[in-house]
C-alpha positions as CSV (number, residue, x, y, z in Angstrom):
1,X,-59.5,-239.5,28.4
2,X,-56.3,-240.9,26.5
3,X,-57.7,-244.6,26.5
4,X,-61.2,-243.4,25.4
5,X,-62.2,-244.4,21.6
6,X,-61.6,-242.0,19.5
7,X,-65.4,-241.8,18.0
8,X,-66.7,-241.5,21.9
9,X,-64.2,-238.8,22.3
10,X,-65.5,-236.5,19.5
11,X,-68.8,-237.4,20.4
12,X,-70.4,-233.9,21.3
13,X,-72.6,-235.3,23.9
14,X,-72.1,-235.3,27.3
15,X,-69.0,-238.5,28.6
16,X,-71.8,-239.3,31.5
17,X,-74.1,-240.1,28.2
18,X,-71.9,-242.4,26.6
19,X,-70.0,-244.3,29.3
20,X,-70.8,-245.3,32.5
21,X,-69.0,-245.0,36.0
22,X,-66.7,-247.4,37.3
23,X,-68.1,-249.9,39.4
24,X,-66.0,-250.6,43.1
25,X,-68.7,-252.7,44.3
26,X,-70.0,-254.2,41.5
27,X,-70.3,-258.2,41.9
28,X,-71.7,-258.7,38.1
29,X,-69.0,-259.4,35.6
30,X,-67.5,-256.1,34.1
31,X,-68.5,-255.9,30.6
32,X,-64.6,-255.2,29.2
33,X,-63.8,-256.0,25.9
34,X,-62.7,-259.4,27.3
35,X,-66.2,-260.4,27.7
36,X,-67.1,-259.0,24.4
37,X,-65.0,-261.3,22.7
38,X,-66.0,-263.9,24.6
39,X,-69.4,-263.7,23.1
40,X,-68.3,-262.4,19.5
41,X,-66.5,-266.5,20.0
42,X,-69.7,-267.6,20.0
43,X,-71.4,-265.4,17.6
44,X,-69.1,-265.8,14.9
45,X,-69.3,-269.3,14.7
46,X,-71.4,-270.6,11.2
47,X,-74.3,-271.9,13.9
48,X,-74.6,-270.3,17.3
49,X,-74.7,-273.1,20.3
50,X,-77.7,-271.3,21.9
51,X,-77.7,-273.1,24.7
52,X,-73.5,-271.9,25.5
53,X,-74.8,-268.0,24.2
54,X,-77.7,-268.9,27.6
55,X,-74.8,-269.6,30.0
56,X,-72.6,-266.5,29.0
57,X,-75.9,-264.4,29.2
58,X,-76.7,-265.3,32.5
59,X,-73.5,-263.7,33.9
60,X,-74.8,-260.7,32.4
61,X,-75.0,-259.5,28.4
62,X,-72.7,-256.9,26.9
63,X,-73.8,-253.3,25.8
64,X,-72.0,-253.5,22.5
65,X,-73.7,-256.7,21.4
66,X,-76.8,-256.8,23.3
67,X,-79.3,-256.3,20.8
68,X,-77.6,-259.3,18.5
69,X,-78.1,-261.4,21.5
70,X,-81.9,-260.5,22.4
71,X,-82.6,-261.1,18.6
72,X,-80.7,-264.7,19.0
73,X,-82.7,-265.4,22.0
74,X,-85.7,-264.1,21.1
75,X,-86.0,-266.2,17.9
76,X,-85.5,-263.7,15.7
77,X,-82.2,-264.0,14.3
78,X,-81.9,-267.3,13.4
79,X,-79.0,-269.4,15.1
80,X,-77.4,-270.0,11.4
81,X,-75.3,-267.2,10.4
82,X,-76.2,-268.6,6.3
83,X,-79.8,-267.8,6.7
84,X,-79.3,-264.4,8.8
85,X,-80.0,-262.1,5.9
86,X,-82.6,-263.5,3.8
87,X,-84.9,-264.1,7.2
88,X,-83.7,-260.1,8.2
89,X,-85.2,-258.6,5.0
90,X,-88.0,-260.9,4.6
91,X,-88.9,-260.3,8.7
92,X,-88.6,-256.7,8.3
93,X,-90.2,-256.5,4.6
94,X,-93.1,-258.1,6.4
95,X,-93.3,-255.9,9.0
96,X,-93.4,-252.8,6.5
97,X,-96.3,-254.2,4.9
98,X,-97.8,-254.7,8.4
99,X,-97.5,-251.1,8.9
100,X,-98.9,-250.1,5.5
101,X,-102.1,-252.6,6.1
102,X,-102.7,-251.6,9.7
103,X,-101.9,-248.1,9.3
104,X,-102.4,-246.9,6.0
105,X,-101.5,-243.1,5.8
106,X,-101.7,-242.4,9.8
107,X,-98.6,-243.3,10.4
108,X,-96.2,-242.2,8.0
109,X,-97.7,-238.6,8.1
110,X,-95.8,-236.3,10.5
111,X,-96.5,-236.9,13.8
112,X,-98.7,-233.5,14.6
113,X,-100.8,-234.2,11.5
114,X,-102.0,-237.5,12.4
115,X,-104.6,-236.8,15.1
116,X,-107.5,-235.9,12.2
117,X,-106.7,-239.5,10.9
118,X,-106.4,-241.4,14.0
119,X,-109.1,-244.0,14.6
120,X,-110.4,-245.1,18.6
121,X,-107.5,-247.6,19.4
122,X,-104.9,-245.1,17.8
123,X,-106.4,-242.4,19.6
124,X,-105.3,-244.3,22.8
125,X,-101.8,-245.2,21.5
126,X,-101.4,-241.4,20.8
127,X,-101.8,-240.4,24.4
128,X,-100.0,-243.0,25.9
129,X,-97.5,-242.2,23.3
130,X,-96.9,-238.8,24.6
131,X,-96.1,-239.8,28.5
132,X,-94.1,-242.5,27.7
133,X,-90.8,-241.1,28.6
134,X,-88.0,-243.4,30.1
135,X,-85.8,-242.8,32.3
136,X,-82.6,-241.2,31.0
137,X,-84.2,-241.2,27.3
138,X,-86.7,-238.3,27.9
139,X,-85.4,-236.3,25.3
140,X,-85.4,-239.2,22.6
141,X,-89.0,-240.1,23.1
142,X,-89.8,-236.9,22.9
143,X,-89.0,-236.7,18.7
144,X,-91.2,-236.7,16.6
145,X,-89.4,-239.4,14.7
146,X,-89.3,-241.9,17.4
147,X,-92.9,-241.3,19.1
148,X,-93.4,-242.3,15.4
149,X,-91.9,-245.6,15.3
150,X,-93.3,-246.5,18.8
151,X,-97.0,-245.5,17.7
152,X,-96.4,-247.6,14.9
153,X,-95.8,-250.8,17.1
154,X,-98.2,-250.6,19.2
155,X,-100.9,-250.1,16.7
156,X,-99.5,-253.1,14.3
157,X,-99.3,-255.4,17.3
158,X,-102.8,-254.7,18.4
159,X,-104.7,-254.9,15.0
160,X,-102.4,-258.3,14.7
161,X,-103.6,-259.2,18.0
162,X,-107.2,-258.4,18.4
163,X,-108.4,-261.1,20.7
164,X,-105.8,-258.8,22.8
165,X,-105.8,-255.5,21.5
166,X,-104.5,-252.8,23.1
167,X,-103.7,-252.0,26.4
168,X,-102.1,-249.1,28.6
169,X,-98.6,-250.5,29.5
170,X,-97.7,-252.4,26.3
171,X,-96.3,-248.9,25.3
172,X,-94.3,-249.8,28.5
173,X,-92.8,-252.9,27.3
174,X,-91.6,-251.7,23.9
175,X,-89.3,-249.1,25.4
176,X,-86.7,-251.4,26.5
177,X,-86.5,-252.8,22.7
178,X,-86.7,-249.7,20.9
179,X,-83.4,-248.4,23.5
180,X,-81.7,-252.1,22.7
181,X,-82.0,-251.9,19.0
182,X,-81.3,-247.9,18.5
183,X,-78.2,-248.1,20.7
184,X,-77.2,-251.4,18.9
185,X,-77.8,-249.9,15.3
186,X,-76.3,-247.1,16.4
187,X,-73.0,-248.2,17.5
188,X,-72.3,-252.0,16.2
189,X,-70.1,-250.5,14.3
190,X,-67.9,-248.2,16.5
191,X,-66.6,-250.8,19.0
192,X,-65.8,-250.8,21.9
193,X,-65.1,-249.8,24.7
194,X,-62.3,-249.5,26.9
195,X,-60.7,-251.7,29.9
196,X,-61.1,-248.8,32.2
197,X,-64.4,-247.8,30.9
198,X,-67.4,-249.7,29.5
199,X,-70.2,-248.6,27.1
200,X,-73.2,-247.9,28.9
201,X,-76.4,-250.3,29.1
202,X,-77.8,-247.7,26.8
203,X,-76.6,-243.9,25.5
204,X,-79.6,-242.4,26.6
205,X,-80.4,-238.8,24.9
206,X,-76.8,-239.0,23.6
207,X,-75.3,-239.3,20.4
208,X,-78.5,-238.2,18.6
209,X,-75.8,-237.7,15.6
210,X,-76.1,-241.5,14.4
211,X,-79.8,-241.8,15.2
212,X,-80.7,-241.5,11.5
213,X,-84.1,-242.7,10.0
214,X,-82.3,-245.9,8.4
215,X,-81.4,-246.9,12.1
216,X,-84.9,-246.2,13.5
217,X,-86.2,-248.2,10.7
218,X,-84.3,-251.2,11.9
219,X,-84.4,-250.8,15.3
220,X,-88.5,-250.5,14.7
221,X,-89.0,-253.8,12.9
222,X,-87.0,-255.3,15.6
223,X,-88.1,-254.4,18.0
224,X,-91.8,-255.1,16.9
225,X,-91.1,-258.6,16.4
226,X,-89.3,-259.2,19.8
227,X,-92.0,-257.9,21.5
228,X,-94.2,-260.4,19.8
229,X,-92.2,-262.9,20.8
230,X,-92.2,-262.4,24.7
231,X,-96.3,-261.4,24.5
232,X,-96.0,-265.0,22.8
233,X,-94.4,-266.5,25.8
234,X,-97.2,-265.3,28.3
235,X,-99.8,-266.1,25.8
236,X,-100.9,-269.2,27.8
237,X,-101.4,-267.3,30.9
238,X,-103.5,-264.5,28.6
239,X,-106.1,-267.8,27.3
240,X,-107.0,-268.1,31.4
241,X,-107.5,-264.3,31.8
242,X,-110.8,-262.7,32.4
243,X,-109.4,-259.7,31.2
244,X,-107.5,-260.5,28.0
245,X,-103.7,-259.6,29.8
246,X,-101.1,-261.7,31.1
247,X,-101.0,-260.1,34.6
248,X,-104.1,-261.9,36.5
249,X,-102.6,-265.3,36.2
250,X,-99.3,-264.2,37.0
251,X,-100.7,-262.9,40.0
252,X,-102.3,-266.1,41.1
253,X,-98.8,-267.8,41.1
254,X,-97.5,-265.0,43.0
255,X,-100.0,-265.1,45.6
256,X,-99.1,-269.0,46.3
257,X,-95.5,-268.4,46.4
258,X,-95.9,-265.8,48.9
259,X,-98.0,-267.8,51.0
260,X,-95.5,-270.3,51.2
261,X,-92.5,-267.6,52.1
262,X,-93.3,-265.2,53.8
263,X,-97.2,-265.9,55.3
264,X,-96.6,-263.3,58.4
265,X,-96.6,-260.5,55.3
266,X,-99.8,-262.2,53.1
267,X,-102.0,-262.5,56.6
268,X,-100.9,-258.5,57.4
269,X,-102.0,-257.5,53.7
270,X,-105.3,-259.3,54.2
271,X,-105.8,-257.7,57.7
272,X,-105.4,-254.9,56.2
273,X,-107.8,-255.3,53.2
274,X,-104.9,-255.4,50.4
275,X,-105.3,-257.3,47.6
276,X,-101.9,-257.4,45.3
277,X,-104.0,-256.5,42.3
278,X,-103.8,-253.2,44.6
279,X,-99.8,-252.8,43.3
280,X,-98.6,-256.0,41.8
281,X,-100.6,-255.8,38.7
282,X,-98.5,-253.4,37.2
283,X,-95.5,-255.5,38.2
284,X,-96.7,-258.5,35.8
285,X,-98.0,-256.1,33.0
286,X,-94.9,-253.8,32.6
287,X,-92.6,-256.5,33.6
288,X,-90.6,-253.6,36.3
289,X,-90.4,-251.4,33.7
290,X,-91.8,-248.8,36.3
291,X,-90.2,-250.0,39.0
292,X,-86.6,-250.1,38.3
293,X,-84.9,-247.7,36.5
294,X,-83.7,-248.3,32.7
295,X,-80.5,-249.2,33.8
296,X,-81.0,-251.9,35.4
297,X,-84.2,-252.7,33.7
298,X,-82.4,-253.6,30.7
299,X,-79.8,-256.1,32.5
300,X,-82.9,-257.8,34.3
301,X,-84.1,-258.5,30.7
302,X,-80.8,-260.3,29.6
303,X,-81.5,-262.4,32.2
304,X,-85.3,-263.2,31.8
305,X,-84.2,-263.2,28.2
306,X,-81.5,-265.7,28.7
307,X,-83.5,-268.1,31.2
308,X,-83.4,-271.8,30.0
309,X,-86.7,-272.9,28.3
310,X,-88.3,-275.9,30.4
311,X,-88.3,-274.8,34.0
312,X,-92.3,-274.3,33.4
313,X,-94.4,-275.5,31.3
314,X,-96.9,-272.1,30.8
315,X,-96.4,-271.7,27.1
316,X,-94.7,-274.7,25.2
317,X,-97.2,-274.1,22.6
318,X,-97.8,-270.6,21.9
319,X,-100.6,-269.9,19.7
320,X,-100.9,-266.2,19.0
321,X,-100.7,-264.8,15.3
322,X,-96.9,-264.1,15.4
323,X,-95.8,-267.2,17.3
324,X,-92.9,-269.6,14.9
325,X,-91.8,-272.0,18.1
326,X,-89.9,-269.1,19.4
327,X,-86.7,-270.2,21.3
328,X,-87.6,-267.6,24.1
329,X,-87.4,-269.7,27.3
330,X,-89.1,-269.0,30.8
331,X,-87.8,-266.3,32.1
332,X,-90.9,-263.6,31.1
333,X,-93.4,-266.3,31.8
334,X,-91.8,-268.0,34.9
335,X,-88.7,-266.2,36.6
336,X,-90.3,-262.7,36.5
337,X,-93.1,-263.8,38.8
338,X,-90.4,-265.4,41.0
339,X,-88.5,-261.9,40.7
340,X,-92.0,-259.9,42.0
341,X,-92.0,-262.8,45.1
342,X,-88.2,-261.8,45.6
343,X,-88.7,-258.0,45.5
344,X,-92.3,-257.9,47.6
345,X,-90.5,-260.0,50.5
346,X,-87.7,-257.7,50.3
347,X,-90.1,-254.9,51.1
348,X,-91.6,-257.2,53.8
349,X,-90.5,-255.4,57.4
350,X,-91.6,-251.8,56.2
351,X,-94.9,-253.1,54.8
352,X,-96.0,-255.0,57.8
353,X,-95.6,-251.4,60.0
354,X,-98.2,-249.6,57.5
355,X,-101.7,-250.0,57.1
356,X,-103.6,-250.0,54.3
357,X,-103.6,-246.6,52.4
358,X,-99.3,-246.8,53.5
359,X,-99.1,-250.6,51.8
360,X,-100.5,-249.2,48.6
361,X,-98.9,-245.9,48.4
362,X,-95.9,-247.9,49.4
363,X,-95.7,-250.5,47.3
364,X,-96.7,-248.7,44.1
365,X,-93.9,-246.5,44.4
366,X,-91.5,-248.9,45.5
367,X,-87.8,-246.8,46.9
368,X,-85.8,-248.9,44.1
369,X,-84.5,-245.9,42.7
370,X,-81.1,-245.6,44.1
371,X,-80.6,-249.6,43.4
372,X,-77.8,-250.3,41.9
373,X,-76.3,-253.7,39.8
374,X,-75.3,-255.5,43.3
375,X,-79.0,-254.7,44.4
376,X,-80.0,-256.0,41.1
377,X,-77.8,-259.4,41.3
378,X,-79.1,-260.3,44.5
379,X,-83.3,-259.8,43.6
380,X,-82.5,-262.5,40.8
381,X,-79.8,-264.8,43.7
382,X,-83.0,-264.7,45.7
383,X,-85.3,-265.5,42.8
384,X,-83.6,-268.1,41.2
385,X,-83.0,-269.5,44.9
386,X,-87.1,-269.2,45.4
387,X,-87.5,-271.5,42.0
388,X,-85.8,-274.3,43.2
389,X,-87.5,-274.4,46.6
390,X,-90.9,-273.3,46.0
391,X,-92.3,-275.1,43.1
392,X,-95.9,-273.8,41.8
């Protein structure tokens, strides 16, 4: 413990909670505090070159410095470090008076009182609210506090969005943000880690010392308008829908590319009467977030979030309320469905031994749960590879 930081040494928490193990097999770069100053080189400068901050995020994004990169990439932050603040408190005033119009007393009551007050939509969001439990942050999303700030999200983004509206799994999509920006908040200023240890891709139900109500704040308005920005980038695929979400076209795609590598596997699934909206539904609403755990969830993200803008032309013109010409590329609206290709072919030889009721059991509970980064690194080699050979 000698080369551990002093403030993750007196944190009471568990040292599992704080740091992760060392990786032996690990092929992604470590994230040391070389690479940390590799991007503070970047992020420091008076304009950040987005385009270098891409390339050093496709290796793989920090811990420490994550959530200043999503916000970069997102759009949200702007690239000039002169007009950081003023767009910071204007963004987040805005989204405080989002809360209070969309809202009104609901949502700043405690948490048990609110039911009385709760209309329809909110009624929804409550009880999705109370199963939304990530992996490794059980305990977090179980306060009151941050059930709170996530209730609050999804109801501003679906009265902001009601050709839209609600739906079961965008409380999905707003974990990984709220678990960025809280452990970013949380800890941008008690840097970093060590060369024999590296923060975690998140603390978990750690450190709940620092996770005061100014940091939830924060981390709440960010989050809200990150998610808007990657709901933006699949807004063109959401005009085409018949039912108002992003998924159906995504599946269209990923039906042609999986006729084109692996047709032995699409001709067994329609023997066997199995349509992907069967399983891979979920895959393009929650974007994995229920197939892979957190932590590796979160790394996936820096690279969707990181993917160039260009390689498809889905949503070049986003048109949603919240949309500003966001300089979110492709990787939500493009890569991920490449990613679902990658992971259902990897499945391919146990799925073609099953019939039906096996497939769908099967491949709504995908085994990915003792994947690790290497398993990770090589679903996005084979995506990326599948992008530049099987154009859709």
């Amino acid at each position: 413990m000698a080369n551990i930081p002093r403030e993750y040494r007196d944190c009471p928490c568990s040292r599992d909670t704080c740091f992760v193990k060392l990786y032996d097999e690990i092929t992604l770069p470590l994230m040391g505090p070389g690479r940390v100053e590799s991007f503070e080189s970047v992020l420091n400068q008076p304009e950040v070159n987005i385009e270098h901050l891409r390339t050093l995020s496709n290796q793989g994004i920090p811990a420490p410095i994550r959530g200043m990169v999503w916000q970069i990439l997102l759009g949200y932050l702007p690239a000039k470090a002169s007009f950081r603040e003023s767009i910071l408190h204007a963004k987040r005033t805005r989204y405080s008076d989002l809360v209070k119009s969309s809202c009104g007393d609901s949502f700043v009551l405690p948490y048990v009182q609110m039911k009385p007050l709760l209309n329809e939509i909110s009624q929804l969001i409550r009880v999705d609210v109370e199963r939304t439990r990530p992996d490794g942050y059980v305990k977090k999303f179980s306060t009151e506090e941050v059930m709170q700030s996530l209730s609050r999200v999804l109801l501003v983004w679906s009265v902001q969005h009601p050709a839209v509206g609600y739906f079961q799994g965008l409380n999905d999509l707003v974990c990984p943000l709220l678990i960025v920006f809280i452990d970013y908040h949380m800890f941008k200023d008690r840097r970093y880690a060590t060369d024999d240890y590296n923060l975690s891709d998140s603390i978990g139900d750690g450190c709940s010392q620092y996770l005061t109500p100014a940091v939830l704040a924060l981390a709440e308005a960010d989050a809200y308008w990150c998610l808007c920005a990657i709901l933006d980038s699949l807004f063109a695929y959401v005009e085409k829908s018949k039912c108002g979400v992003h998924a159906e076209g995504m599946m269209i795609e990923l039906d042609l590319i999986m006729n084109q590598i692996d047709s032995p596997l699409m001709d067994h699934l329609e023997a066997q009467g199995v349509e992907l909206v069967h399983f891979a539904f979920r895959w393009m609403l929650c974007l994995f977030i229920r197939e892979l755990h957190m932590d590796l969830l979160i790394p996936l993200w820096d690279f969707y979030i990181a993917y160039p803008r260009g390689a498809k032309n889905i949503a070049t013109t986003p048109k949603s309320p919240s949309s500003n010409a966001p300089l979110l590329g492709d990787g939500f609206s493009h890569l991920h469905v490449y990613v679902c290709a990658a992971f259902l072919r990897h499945w391919s030889a146990d799925v073609v031994k099953k019939e039906f009721m096996g497939i769908v059991q099967f491949l709504q509970n995908p085994p990915a749960g003792n994947w690790g980064r290497p398993d990770l690194e090589t679903l996005i080699k084979d995506a990326r590879t599948l992008t530049n050979n099987h154009k859709i």
